[in-house]
C-alpha positions in Angstrom: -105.2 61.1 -32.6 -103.6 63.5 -29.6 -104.5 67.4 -31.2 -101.2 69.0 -32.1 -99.0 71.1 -30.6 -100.6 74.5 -32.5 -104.0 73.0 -31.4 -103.9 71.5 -27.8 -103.5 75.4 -25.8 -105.7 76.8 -28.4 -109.2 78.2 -27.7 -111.4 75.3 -29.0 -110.1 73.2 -27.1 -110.7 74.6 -23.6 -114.0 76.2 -24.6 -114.6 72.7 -25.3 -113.5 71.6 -22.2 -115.4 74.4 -19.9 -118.8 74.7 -21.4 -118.5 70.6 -20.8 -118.4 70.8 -17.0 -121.4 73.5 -16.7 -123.8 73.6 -14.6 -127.3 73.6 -16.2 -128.2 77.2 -17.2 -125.0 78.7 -16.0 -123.5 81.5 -18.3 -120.8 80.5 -20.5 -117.8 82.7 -19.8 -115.3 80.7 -21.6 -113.9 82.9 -24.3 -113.4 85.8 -21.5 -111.4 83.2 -18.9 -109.4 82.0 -21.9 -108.0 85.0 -22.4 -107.1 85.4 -19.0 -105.5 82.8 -19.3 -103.3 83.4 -22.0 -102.6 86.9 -20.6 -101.5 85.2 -17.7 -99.4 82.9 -19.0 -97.5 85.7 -21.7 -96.3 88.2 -18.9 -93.0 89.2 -19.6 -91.1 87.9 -16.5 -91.8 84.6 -17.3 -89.3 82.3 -19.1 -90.4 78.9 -17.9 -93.9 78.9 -16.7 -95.6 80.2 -20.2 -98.0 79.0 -22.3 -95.5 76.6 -23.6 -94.9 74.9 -20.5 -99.1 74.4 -20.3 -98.4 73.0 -24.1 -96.2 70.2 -22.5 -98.3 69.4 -19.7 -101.3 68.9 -21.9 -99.4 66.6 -24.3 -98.7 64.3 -21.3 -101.9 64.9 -20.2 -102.8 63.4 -23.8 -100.6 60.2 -23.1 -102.0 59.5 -20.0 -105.6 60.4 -20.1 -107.1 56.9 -19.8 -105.5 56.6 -17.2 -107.1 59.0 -15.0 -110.5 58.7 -12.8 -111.3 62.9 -13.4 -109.5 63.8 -16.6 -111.0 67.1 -17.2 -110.4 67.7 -13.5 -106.9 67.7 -14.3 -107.2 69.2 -17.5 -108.6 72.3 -15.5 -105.8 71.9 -13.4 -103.6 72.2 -15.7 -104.6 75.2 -17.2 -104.6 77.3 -14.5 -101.9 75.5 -12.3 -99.3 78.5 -13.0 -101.8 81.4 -14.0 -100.2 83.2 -11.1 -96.6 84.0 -10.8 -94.9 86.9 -8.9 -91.2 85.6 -8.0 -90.7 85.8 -4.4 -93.6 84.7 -3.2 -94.5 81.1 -2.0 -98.4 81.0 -2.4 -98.2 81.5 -6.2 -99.9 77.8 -6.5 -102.8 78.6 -3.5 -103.2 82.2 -5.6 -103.9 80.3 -8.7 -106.4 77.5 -7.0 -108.0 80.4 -5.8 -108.3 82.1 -8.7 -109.9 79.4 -10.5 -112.4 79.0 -7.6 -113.5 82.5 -8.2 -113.6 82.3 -12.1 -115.7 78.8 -11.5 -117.5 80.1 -8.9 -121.6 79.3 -9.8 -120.4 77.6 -13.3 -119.1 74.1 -12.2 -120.3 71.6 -9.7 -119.0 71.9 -6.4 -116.9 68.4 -6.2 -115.3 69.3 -9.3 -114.3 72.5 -8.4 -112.5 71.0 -4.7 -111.2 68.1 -7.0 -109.3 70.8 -9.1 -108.3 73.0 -6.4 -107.0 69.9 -4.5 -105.3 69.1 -7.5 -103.6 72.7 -8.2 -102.7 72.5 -4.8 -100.9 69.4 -5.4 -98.3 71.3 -7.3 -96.8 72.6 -4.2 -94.9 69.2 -3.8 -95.0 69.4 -0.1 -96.6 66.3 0.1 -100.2 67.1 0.8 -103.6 67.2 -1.2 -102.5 63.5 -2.6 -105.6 62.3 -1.5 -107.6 61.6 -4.7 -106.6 59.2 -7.8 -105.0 61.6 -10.3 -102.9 63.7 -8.0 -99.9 61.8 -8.6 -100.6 62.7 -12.2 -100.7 66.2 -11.5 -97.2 66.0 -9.4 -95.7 63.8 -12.3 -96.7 65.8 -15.0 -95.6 69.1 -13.6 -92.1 67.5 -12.5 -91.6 66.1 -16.0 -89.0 68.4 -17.1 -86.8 66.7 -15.4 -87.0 63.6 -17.2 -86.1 65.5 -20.2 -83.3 65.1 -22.7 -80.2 66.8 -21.0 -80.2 69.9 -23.5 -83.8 70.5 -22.9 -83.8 69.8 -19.1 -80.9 72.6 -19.5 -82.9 74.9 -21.1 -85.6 74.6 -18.8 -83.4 74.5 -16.2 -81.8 77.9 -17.0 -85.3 80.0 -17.9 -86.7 78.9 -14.1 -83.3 80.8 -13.0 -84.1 83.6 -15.0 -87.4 84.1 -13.2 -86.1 84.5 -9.8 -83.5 87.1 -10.7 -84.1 88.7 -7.2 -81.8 85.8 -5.7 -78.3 86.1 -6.2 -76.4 82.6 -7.1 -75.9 81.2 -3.7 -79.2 81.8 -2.5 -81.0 80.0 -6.3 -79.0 76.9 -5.6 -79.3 77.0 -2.0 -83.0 77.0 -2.2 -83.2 75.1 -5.9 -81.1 72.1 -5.3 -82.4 71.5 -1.9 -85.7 71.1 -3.4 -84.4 68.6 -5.9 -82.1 66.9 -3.4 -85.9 66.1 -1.2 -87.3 64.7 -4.7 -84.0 62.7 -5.4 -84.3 61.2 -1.7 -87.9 59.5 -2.2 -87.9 56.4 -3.5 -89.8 57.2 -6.6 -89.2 60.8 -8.3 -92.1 60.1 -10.4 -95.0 58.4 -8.0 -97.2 57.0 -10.8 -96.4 53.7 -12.6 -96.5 55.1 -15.9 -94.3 58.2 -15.6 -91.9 55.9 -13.4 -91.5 53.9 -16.0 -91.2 57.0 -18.7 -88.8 59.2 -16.8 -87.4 58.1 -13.8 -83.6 57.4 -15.0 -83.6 60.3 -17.4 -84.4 62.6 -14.3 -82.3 61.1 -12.0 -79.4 61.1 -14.1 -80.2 64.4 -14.9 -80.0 66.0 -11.8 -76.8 63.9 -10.8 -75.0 65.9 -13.7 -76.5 69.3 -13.2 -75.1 69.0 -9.3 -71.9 68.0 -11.0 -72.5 71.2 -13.8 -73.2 73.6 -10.4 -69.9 72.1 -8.8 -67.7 72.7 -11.0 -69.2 76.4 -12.1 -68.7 76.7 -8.0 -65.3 75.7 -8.7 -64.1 77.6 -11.7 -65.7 81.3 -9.9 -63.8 80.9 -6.8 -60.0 79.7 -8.4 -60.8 83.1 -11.1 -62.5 85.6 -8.6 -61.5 84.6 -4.5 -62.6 87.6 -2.9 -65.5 89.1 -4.9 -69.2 88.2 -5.4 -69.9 86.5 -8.4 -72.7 89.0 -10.3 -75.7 87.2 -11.4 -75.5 84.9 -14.9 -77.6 86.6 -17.6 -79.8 83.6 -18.3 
């Protein structure tokens, strides 16, 4: 039975999961990184990338587990995928793999540690660190928003906005949509079989209609106010 929702973020569970992957006579640490974790992930400029977006990931994760060649591997990854966020800034995903390095650092074996980093990294969707099983996993699972329902891909949609409210309109969608315009152009949005099969349509529809959404919201601000900047939405 997958744990549930109250369960599968809670501290059982990745004690559990740490003091698993220790290296013989290392010092169990576990309850102290939990909480940095969760301190992490409950800062108050974040909307989208909180503890319930680690909450989603992990119920995937649950679907797909035996599947996977490392699953703990990408459990860690998981969990500390996001831990750092600072909007602006591009190296939020490299801050976080490093991050875990350090809080792993003399705890966990060395190939597991690279295999999670490599796997954090993978996050960037830039196209490298895909070179072990579970990336695509990884990619999938952190993408999988956008196979949402449309009301919850909305809602999603709109709190990632709200995170980066040092961008004015223009520059968001400039920047947003031409990131999912280069995951609309490959020929798989998902690249494993199983969240192809799960999500593919529902993201690709998706994102047809949220262009169409942006268009006409372009549309309606320039017939009402021509020569003005539109101020920032309040999402």
């Amino acid at each position: 039975m997958s744990p549930s929702a109250e369960d599968i973020t809670g501290i059982d569970r990745f004690q559990s999961l740490w003091k698993r992957n220790l290296c013989e006579g290392a010092a169990d640490d576990s309850a102290a990184i939990y909480h940095r974790l969760l301190a992490g992930y409950q800062e108050p400029h974040r909307y989208y990338h909180t503890l319930d977006h680690i909450k989603h990931c992990l119920t995937l994760f649950e679907d797909c587990k035996a599947l996977l060649s490392e699953p703990d591997a990408l459990e860690l990854a998981i969990w500390f995928h996001d831990l750092i966020l600072v909007s602006g800034e591009r190296d939020n995903e490299a801050r976080s793999a490093q991050l875990y390095l350090e809080l792993s650092d003399g705890s966990q074996r060395e190939s597991l540690r690279q295999l999670v980093w490599r796997l954090i990294m993978a996050t960037q969707h830039d196209g490298d660190h895909l070179d072990d099983a579970d990336s695509s996993y990884m990619v999938d699972i952190d993408l999988s928003s956008f196979g949402l329902p449309w009301d919850e891909f909305m809602i999603d949609s709109m709190n990632v906005r709200t995170e980066s409210r040092h961008l004015c309109d223009a520059d968001y969608q400039l920047k947003q949509t031409g990131f999912q315009r280069s995951l609309l152009a490959r020929s798989h949005f998902y690249l494993s079989d199983f969240f192809f099969k799960r999500l593919e349509t529902q993201a690709r529809e998706n994102l047809a209609r949220y262009f169409d959404y942006l268009q006409a919201d372009s549309d309606s601000t320039t017939t009402d106010s021509p020569t003005k900047d539109r101020p920032e939405k309040n999402r």
